[in-house]
N, C-alpha and C positions, 0 to 999 in steps of 0.2 A: 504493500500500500504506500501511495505519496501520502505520507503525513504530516502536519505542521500543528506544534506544539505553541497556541500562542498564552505566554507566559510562561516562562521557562524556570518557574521558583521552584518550590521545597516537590509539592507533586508533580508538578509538567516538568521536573528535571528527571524526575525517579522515572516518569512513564517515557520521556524522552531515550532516557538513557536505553534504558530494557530493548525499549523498540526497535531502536536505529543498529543494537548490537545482534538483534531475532533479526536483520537484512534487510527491514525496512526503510525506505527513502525517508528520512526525518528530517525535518530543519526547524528551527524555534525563531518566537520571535520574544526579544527578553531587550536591556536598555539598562543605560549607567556602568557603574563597573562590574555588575554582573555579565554583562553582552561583551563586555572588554576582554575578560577574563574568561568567557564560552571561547573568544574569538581564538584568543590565543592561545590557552593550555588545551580547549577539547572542556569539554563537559564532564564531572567526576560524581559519580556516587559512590559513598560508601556505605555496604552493605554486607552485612553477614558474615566482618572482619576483613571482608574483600574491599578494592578500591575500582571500580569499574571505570573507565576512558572510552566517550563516545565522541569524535571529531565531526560533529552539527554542522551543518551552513547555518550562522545564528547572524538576526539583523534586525535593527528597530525598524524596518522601514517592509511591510508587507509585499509589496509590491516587487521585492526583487525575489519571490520563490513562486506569483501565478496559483492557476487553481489546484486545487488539491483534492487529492479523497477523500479525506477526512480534515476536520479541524479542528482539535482539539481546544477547548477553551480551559484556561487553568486560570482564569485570571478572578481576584475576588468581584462580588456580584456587583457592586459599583465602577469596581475601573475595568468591569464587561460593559458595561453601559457608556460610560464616558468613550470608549474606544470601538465601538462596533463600527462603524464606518470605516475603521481599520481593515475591518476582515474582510469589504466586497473585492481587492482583488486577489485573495486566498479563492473564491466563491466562481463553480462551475457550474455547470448546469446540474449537476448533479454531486455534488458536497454536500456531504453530511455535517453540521455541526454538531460536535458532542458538550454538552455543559458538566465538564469536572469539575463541580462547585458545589460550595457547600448551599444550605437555607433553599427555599423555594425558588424555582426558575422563573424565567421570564413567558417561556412557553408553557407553564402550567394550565392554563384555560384554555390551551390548544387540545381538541380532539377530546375533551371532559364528556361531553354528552349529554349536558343538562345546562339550566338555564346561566350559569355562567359562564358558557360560551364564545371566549374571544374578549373577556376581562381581561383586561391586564390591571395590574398590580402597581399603582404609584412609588411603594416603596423600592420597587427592581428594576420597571421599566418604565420610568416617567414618560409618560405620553406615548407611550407606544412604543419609546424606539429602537428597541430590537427587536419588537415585532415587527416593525416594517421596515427596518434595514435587511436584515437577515430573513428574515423569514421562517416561520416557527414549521413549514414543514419539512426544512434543513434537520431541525433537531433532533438529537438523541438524547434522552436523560440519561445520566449516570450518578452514581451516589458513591463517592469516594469514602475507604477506609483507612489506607495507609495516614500511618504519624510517620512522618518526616518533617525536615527541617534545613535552611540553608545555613550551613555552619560558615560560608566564608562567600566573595565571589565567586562563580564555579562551581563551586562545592555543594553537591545532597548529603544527607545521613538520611536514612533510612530505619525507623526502629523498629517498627513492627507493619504485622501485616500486608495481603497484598491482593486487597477484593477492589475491584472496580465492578460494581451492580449497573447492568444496562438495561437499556428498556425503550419503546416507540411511545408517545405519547396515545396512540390509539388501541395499547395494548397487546400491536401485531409482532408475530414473531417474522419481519421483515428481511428479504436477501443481506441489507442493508449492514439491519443489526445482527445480524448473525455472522456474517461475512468478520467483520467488528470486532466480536468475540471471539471469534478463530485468530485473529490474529495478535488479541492483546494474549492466550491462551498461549501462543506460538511462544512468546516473548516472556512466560514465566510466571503470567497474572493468573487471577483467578477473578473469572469473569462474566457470572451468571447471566442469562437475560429473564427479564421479569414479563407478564403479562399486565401487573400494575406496579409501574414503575415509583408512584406516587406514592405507595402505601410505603414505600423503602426512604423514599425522601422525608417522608415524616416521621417514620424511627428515627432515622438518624438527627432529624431536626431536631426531636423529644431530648436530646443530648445537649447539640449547639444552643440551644433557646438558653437555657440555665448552665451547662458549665461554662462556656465560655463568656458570657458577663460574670459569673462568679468570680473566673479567674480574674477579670481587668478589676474585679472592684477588693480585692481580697489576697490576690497574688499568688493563693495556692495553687499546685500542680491536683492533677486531676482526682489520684488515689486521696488526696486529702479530703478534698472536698465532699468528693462520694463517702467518706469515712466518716466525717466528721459530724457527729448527729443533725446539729441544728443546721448545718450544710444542706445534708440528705436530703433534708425534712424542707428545703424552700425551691431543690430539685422537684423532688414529687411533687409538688404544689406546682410549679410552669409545668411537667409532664403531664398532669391532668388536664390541666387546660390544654394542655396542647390536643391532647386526645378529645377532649372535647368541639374543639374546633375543628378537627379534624374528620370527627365523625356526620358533625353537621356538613362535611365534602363530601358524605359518602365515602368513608376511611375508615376501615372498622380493625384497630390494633387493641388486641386482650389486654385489660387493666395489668390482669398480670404480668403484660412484658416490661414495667414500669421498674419493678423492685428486679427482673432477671439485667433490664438494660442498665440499670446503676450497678450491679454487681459485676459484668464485660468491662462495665470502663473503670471499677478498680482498678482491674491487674494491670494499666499501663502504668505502673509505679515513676513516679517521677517525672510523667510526661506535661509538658505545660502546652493549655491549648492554647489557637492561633489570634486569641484576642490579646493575652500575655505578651506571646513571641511579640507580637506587633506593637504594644505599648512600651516594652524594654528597648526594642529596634528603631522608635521613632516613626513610626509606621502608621499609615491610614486604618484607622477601624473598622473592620466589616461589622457592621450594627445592622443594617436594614432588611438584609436577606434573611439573618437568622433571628432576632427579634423584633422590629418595627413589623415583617410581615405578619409575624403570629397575631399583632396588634390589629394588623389593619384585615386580615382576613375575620377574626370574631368582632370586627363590625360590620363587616360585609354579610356575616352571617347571623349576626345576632350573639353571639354567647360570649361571655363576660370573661375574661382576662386580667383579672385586677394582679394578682402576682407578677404578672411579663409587665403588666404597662408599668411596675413599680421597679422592677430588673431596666425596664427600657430607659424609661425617666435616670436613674443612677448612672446606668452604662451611659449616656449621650454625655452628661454633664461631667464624668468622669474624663471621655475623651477631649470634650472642649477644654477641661483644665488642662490636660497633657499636651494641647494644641495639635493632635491629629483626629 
């Protein structure tokens, strides 16, 4: 497959790397002394005590690698939006864009089948515009697992994990995505395809919604938080409501996966999520994908969020004091 990795950070390095070494044609699009340091040393992950070397065609500028078969999105869900006009000359007639990204997509109201139909979502795609730059029947959802992390220019670690969950918005198990899957499978992933791709985005959101404002507001690494009673206890309170609002989408996840999903994100002892990484690095806050959405979908539907809107309100104010 021509693939292009655009964002070439902690995950579009690790799936960069993988790829381009499985003989896929990969090139990244990345920027600053990250892109400086792709350019010159090659791309490095490290993994598994190993150090892997993939030598990329890597370049802030889209237009010098044309259309592609795929196009990976790795970028957080706001500077996806600021940047989508980047991607039309990545875009063939037949490119797939996949969103490796965390919190709700922009495509979500694509192919739903009920009366929110072709909503989009203020907090991810103001005014439409990746819906109508891109085009939502490019997309592929995916629901990223790996914890990774950029330790230098250049540079992945890799901790754990390596499920990339895909899926069509219409539920099909399409040439497309299955093609997709065959070939992150080639390259070492583990790469299920879903029938509802949505229901995997909301598990995993049930995580991002409260650990990662925990973490910006509090500092601890993940195993804390989950451990730490009165922690647990303000998780489960955003997981209910998540599920709450999620059900009124027609999203039916057993109460019970609430206490099993905070018990999974224990065992990453030590691992600090990407709202942390990002406030210690000086780094723009992804806030709107993983909680403003929660907010603004249970009024779209009606059902009450007072926990998230109180997580939302701290985490905003948080970052404007940090100035990102």
């Amino acid at each position: 497959m021509k693939i292009c990795v655009f964002g070439a950070g902690a995950i579009g390095g690790y799936l960069a790397v993988e790829l381009a070494l499985a003989g896929n044609e990969v090139s990244v699009i990345a920027r600053g002394a990250h892109l400086r340091a792709i350019q010159h040393d090659g791309l490095r992950l490290r993994i598994g005590g190993l150090e892997k070397i993939a030598r990329v065609p890597a370049s802030d500028r889209p237009a010098d690698f044309g259309p592609q078969s795929v196009v990976i999105c790795a970028l957080k869900a706001h500077q996806a939006w600021e940047a989508c006009e980047q991607f039309l000359p990545l875009l063939g007639p037949q490119t797939s864009v996949v969103t490796a990204m965390n919190g709700i997509p922009w495509w979500y109201f694509n192919q739903v089948g009920d009366a929110f139909e072709g909503h989009h979502l203020q907090s991810v795609d103001r005014d439409g515009r990746q819906w109508n730059t891109i085009g939502p029947a490019r997309a592929i959802g995916c629901v990223v697992d790996p914890a990774c992390a950029v330790l230098s220019p250049g540079v992945i670690a890799h901790h754990e994990f390596n499920r990339f969950t895909l899926g069509e918005p219409d539920g099909s198990r399409s040439e497309r995505v299955q093609a997709l899957a065959q070939t992150l499978v080639q390259a070492g992933f583990d790469a299920p395809v879903r029938e509802n791709i949505r229901w995997n985005i909301w598990l995993k959101l049930w995580g991002n919604a409260c650990f990662n404002p925990i973490s910006l507001l509090t500092l601890a690494t993940l195993d804390q938080i989950t451990s730490e009673p009165g922690l647990r206890g303000v998780c489960t309170a955003v997981m209910h409501e998540c599920r709450s609002v999620a059900a009124a989408l027609q999203i039916d996840i057993p109460e019970s996966m609430i206490q099993r999903r905070l018990d999974v994100a224990g065992l990453a002892t030590g691992h600090k999520m990407s709202m942390l990484q990002d406030l210690e690095s000086g780094r723009s806050i992804e806030i709107d994908a993983l909680v403003s959405a929660v907010h603004e979908l249970g009024v779209l539907t009606h059902v009450s969020t007072p926990t998230v809107d109180i997580l939302l309100a701290l985490t905003r104010e948080r970052a404007r004091q940090a100035g990102i």
